[in-house]
N, C-alpha and C positions, 0 to 999 in steps of 0.2 A: 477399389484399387484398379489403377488403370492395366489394360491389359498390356501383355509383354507384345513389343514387335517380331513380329515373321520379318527375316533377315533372310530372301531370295537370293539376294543380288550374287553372292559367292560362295563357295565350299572352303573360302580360306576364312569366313571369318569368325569359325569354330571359338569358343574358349576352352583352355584345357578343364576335364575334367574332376573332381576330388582326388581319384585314382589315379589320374596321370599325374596330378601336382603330386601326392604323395612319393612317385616313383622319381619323380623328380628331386623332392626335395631329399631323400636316399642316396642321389645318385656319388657315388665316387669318385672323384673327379682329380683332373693332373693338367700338365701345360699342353694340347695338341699340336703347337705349331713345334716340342720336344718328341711330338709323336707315344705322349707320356698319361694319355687322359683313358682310362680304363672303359668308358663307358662309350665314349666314340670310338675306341677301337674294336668292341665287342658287335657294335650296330654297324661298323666297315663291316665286318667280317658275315656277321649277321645276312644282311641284305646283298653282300656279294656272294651267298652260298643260294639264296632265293633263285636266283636269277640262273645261276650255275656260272657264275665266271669267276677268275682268279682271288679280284682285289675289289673296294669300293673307296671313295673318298666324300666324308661330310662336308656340305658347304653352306654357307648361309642362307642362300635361295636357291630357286627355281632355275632364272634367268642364267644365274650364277653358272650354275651343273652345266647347262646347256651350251655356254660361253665355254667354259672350260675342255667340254667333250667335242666342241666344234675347233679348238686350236690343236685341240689332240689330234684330227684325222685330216685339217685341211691347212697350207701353209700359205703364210701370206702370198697375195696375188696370184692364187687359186679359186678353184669353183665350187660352191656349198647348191645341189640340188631340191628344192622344198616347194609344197606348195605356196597360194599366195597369200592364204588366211593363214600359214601356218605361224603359232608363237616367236618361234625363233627370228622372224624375218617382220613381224607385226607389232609384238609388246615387249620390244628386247634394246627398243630405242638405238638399232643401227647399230648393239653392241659388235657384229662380227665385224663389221668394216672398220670401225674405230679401236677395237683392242685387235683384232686378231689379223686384219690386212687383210679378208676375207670377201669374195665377188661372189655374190647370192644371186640365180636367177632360176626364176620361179614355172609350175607348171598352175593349168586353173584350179582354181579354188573349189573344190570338192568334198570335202571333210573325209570320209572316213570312205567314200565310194572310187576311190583313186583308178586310173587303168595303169599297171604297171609299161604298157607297152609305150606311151604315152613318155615315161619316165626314160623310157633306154632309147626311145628318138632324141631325148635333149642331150646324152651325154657325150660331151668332147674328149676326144683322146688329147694326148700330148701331140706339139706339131700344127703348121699351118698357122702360125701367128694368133691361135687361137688360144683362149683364157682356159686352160683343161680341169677337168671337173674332178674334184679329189673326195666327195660324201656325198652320198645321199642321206638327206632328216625326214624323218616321216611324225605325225605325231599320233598316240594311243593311249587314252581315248583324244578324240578332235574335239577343241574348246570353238572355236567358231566353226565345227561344226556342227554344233549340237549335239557334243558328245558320242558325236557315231563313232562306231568301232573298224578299224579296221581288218575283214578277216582275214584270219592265219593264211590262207591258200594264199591271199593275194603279197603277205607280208613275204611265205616261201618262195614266192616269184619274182618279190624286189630283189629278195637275197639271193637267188639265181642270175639277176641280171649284173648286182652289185660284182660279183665275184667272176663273169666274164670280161665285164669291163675293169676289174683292178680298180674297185672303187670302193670306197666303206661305205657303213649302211649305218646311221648312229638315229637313235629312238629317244624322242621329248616323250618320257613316260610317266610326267606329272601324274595323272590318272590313270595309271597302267591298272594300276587296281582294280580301277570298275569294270576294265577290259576282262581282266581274268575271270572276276564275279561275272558278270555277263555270258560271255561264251565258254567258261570253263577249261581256258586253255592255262595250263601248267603255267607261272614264272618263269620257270626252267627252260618251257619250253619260248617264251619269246625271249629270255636272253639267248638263246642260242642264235638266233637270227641277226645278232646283231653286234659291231663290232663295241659300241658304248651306248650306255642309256643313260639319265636322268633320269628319275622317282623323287617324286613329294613326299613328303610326310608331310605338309600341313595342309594339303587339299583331298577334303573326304575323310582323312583320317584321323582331323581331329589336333594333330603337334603345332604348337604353337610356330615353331621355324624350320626350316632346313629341308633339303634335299640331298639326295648322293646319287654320286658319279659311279657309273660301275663298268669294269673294264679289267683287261688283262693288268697283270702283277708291274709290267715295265710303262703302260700309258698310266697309273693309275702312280706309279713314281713320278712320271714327269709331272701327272696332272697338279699333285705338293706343290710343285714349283706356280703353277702357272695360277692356283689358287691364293698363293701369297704377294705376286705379282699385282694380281687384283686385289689385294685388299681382304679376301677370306680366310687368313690365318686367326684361328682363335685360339685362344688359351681353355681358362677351364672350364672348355663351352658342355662338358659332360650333364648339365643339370637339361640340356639340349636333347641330347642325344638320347636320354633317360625317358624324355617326353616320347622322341620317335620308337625306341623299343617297345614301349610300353603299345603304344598305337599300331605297331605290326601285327604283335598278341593280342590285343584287342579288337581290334576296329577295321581290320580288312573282310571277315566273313558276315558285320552285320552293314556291309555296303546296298547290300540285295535289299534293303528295307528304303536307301534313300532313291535306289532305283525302283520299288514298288509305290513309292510316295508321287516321283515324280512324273510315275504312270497314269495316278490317280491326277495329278491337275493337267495332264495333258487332255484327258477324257474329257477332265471338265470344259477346257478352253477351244476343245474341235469345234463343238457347233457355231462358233465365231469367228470360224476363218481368221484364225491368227496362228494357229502352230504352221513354224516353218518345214519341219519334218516331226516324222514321231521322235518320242523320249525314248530312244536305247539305254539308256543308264539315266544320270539323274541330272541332266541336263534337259530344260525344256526350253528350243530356241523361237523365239516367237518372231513376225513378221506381217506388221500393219499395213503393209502396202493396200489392202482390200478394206481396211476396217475404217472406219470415221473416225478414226481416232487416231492420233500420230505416236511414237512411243515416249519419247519426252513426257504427253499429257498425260500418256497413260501411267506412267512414272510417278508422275505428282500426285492424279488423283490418288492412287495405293497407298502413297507415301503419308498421304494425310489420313486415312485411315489406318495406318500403322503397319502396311504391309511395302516393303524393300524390294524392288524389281529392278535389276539392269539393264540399263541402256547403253547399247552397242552401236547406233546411229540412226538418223533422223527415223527411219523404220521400223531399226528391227532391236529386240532385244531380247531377254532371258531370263529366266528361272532359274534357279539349281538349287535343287535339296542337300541336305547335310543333317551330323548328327545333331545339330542343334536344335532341329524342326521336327518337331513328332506327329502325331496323328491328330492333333486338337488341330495345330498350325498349321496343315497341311487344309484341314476343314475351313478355319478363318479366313483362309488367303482364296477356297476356291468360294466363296461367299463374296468376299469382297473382290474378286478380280472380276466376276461374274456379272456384279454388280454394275459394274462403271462398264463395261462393254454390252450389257442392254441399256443402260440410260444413253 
């Protein structure tokens, strides 16, 4: 029997588990765009009590959350503060400018090592012909960062700046998860810093779809609106929703394992001068600019030995572990990656 592929390339491309399908196919279900679907309203409620804010709203995607949380705090022809790797402004295909009327300008591309002071130099008040800046987006963990974390002190400092400039502070917390496992800071405690977030359920955790908005009781009303606008009103998406609950109870405390995995192919791939930084959580970003090897090639070669690596550009690419890669795959992939970077 041939063996199974190691799938590197992403943490979305989990398949649901027995357990999760079972809880799924339970799940209870009603029309949501009625506000009538028992299982999405339990996982709002759910995930907006994690974080400690009001209200949450489920949405199809990532992208989605993060579109919707960004028309929530900035108004057309206004200013969205980010850096320049960050999601929102990179893999979001221009959605602020094109649905929300929104002028994004960016600070350097840092990942998770950000200077906040750096941040309260770019912002415009109202006045002076000038475009004035209504958000700051930070993201946690950082995906073209290589999943570094941003810390707490430096996040209480954004939110110290946000709140003298009269500005909001909203959080792509796609992998807020790994943040929390990692440094051990409370949910609670980083919703509080923040005036909206965005959270995955299908990155690391495993749920087939969806993410949620989380926010006060009256943005997370308007947000209904702006998510049917777009296109993400669902009906009995509960057999959804059923996947994410189930993935909260399960599959946030055994994160720490996909971040010990991808500690273990970092080790491996030091002596080859290709880690771009170390693996904080279970992203390993890698960077050929020194190697004889390009990452394209190196892509291919893996790929014909059965192991899935991402390419991020002519250079640089990535790793990331998830629950679908255990301890054998973790072993295959540092054999075989190993391999093509001594030949």
């Amino acid at each position: 029997m041939a063996e199974r592929t190691v799938d590197l390339r992403s943490d979305t491309v989990t398949r649901p588990t027995a357990a999760m399908r079972e809880a799924m196919a339970r799940a209870e279900v009603g029309d949501d765009v009625y506000g009538e679907d028992p299982e999405i309203n339990a996982l709002e409620a759910e995930v907006a009590a994690l974080f400690g804010h009001e209200a949450a709203l489920f949405a199809p995607s990532g992208s989605m959350a993060n579109q919707i949380a960004l028309q929530l705090l900035v108004p057309p022809a206004h200013e969205l503060l980010c850096d320049a790797d960050a999601h929102v402004v990179t893999y979001e295909i221009g959605a602020a400018a094109a649905y929300g009327g929104i002028s994004s300008r960016t600070w350097p591309a840092v990942g998770g090592d950000l200077d906040p002071d750096v941040v309260a130099a770019m912002i415009r008040p109202d006045g002076y012909w000038a475009v004035p800046t209504r958000a700051i987006a930070v993201e946690q963990t950082h995906n073209r960062g290589g999943g570094g974390v941003i810390p707490l002190a430096t996040l209480r400092q954004l939110r110290d700046i946000a709140d003298v400039a009269q500005v909001a502070l909203h959080c792509d917390g796609a992998r807020i998860w790994h943040a929390h496992v990692a440094d051990g800071v409370p949910l609670a405690e980083y919703g509080a810093l923040f005036d909206t977030l965005s959270v995955c359920l299908s990155k690391g955790l495993g749920a087939p779809v969806g993410s949620v908005v989380v926010g006060s009781a009256d943005k997370i009303e308007r947000a209904r609106f702006i998510r049917k606008r777009m296109g993400g009103g669902m009906r009995q998406a509960g057999i959804l929703a059923a996947a994410g609950r189930y993935a909260l109870r399960a599959n946030i405390d055994r994160l720490a394992e996909d971040h010990a995995r991808a500690a273990r192919l970092a080790e491996a791939l030091e002596p080859f001068g290709v880690l771009a930084a170390p693996a904080r959580t279970n992203i390993v970003p890698l960077d050929f600019t020194k190697a004889t090897i390009d990452a394209p090639a190196f892509a291919a070669a893996a790929r014909a030995e059965g192991v899935l690596v991402s390419v991020l550009g002519p250079r640089t690419g990535r790793l990331v572990t998830h629950l679908d890669v255990d301890d054998a795959g973790i072993d295959r992939a540092v054999a075989v990656l190993t391999r093509i970077l001594r030949d």
